[in-house]
C-alpha positions as CSV (number, residue, x, y, z in Angstrom):
1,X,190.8,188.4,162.6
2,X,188.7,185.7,163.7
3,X,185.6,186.6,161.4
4,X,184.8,188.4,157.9
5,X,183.0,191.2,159.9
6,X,185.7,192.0,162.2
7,X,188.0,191.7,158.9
8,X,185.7,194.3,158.1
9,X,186.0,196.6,160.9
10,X,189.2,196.7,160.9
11,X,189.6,197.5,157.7
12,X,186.8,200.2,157.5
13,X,189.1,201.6,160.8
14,X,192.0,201.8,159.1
15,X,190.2,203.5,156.9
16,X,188.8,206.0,159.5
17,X,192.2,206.4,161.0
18,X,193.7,207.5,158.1
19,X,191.4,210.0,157.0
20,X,190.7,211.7,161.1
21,X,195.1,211.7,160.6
22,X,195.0,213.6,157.1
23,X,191.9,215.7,158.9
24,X,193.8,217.1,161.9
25,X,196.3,218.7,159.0
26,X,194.2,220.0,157.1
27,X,192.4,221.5,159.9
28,X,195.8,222.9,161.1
29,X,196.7,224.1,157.2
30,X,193.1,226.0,157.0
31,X,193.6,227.6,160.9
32,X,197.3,228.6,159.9
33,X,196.3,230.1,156.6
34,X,197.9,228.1,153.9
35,X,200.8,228.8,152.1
36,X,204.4,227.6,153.5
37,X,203.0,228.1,157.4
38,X,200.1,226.2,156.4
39,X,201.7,223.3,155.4
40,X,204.2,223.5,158.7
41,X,200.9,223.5,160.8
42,X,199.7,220.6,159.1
43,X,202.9,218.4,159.2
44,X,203.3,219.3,163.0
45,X,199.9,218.7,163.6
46,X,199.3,215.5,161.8
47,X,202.6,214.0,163.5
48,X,201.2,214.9,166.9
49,X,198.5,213.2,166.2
50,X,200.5,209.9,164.8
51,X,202.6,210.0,167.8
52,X,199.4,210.2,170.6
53,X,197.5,207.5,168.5
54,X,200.7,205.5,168.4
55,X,201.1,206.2,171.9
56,X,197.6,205.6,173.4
57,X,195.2,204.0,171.1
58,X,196.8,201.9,168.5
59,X,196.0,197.9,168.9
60,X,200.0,197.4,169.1
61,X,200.6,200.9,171.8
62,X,202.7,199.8,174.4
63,X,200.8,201.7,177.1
64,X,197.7,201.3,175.0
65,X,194.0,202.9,177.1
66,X,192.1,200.7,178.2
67,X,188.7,200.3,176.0
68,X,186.3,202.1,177.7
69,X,188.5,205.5,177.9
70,X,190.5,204.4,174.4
71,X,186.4,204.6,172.8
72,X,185.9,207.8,174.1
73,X,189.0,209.5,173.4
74,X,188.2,207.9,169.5
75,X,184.9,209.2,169.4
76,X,186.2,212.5,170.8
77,X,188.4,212.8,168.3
78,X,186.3,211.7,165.4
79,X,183.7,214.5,166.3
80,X,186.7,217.2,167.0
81,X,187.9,216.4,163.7
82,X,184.7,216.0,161.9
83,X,183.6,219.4,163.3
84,X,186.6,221.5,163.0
85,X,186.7,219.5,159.1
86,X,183.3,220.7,158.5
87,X,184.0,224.6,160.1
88,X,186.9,225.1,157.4
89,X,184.9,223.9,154.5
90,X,185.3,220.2,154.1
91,X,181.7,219.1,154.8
92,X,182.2,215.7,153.3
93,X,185.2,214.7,154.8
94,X,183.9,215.9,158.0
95,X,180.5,214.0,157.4
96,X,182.7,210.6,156.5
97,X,185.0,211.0,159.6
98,X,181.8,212.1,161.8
99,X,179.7,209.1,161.2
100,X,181.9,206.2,160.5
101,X,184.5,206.9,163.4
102,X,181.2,206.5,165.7
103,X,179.9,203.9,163.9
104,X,183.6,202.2,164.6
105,X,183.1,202.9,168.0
106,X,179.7,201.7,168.3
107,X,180.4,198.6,166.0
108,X,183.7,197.8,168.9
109,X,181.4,198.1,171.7
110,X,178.5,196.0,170.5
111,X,180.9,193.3,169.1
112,X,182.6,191.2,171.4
113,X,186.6,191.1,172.2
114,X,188.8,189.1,170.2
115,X,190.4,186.8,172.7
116,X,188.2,187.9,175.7
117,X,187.2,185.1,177.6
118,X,183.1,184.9,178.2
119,X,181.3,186.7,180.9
């Protein structure tokens, strides 16, 4: 990281990451009905999720999107998860991943590329 507020970013990302990842479970544990299936939704769930991100969007995917789709599917699922956190009775958590995965998105299209060379 070339600046504090990319430092910052990324961290506050990470951040976002983890908490649309632990989302998608508990989305899946609500929908399943708790208990023993629940928890089977939520661990098959939250490693589909892992494996897609880690396929498609991470910073180190080999076959990474490129950025315009890679924002969109990220702001996608930030309001999929945000929503569907929010309709099984996690307003908060739904609220966080709502409005600070889009403000990651915004924040990565209004700052300019690490390593891009100038237009």
């Amino acid at each position: 990281m070339s600046t504090p507020s990319l430092f910052a970013l990324a961290v506050v990302a990470f951040v976002v990451e983890l908490a649309l990842f632990c989302g998608v479970g508990a989305i899946a544990y609500e929908l399943a009905g708790g208990g023993l299936t629940g928890w089977l939704a939520a661990a098959v769930a939250t490693v589909v999720i892992l494996v897609l991100w880690g396929l498609l969007v991470a910073p180190k995917a080999r076959r990474r999107l490129a950025t315009g789709p890679r924002l969109v599917v990220t702001a996608a699922l930030c309001v999929g998860t945000a929503a569907g956190l929010v309709a099984t009775g996690h307003p908060w958590w739904g609220g966080f991943v709502g409005v600070a995965g889009i403000a990651v998105v915004v924040a990565q299209v209004a700052l300019p590329q690490v390593g891009a060379e100038p237009s």
